[in-house]
C-alpha positions in Angstrom: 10.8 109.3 115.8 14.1 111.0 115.2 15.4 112.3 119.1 16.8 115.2 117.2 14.0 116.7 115.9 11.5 117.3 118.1 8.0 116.0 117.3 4.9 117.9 117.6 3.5 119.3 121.0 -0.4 118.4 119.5 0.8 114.6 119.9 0.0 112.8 123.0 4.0 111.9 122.8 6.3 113.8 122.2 10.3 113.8 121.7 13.0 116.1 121.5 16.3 117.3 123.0 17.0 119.8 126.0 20.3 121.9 126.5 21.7 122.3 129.7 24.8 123.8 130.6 25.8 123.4 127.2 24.8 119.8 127.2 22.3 117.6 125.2 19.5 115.5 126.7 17.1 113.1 125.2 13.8 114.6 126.6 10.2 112.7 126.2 6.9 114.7 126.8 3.6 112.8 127.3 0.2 114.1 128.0 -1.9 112.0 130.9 -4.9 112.9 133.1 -4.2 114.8 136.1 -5.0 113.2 139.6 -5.8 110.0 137.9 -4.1 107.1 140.4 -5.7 104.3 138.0 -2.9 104.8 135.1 0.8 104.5 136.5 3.4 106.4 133.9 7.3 105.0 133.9 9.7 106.5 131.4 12.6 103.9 131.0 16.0 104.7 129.6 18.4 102.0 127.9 21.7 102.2 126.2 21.2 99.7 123.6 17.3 99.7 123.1 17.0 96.1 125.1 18.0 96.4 128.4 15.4 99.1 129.8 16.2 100.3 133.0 12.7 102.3 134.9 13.0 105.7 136.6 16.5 105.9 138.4 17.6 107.6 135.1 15.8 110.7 134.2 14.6 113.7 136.0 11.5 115.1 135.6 11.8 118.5 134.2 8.5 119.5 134.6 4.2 120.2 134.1 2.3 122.2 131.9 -1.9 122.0 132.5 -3.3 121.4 129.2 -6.8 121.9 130.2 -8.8 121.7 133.6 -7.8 117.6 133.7 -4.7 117.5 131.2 -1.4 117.4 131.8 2.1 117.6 129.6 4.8 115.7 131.5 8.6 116.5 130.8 11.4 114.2 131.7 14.9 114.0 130.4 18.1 111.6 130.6 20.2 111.9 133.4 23.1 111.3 130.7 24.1 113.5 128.4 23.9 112.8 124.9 27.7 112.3 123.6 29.1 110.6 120.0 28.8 106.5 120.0 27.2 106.7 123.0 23.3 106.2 122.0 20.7 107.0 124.5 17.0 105.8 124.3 13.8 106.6 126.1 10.4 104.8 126.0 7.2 105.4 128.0 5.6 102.7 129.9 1.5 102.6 130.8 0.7 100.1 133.2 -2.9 100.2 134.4 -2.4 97.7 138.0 -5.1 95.1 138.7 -7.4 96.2 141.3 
């Protein structure tokens, strides 16, 4: 996937960048169930695509309803996208022994 170009809303993933202020984020949609407590979703972030840090750097932007149980999640990087600085988002699916 190219983070400048964003990728198609029919996709169950989905990336792209957001402008704020005049500033460029690295933004991941994703599409899950609504209400569904079985399926735990963490969007990571890492500055050189090995060291993945979960959470504590992005901010949710927000939901759309998709259907009567579908949801499309937005989050974006905290940081800013800036030259030789490269930025990287991943989506993690953990289902948690019961």
């Amino acid at each position: 996937m190219d983070p400048t170009v964003g990728e198609s809303s029919e996709q169950g993933i989905s990336t792209g960048i957001i402008t704020i202020a005049g500033k460029p984020y690295l933004s991941l949609s994703f599409i899950r169930r609504r209400n569904d407590t079985s399926v735990i979703y963490v969007v990571e972030t890492s500055t050189d695509n090995k060291v993945w840090k979960p959470g504590t750097g992005v901010r949710l932007v927000g939901t759309t309803a998709v259907d009567g149980s579908l949801e499309r999640v937005t989050y974006r990087d905290s940081s800013a996208l800036a030259p030789n600085r490269p930025r990287f988002m991943r989506l993690k699916v953990l289902r948690p022994a019961d």
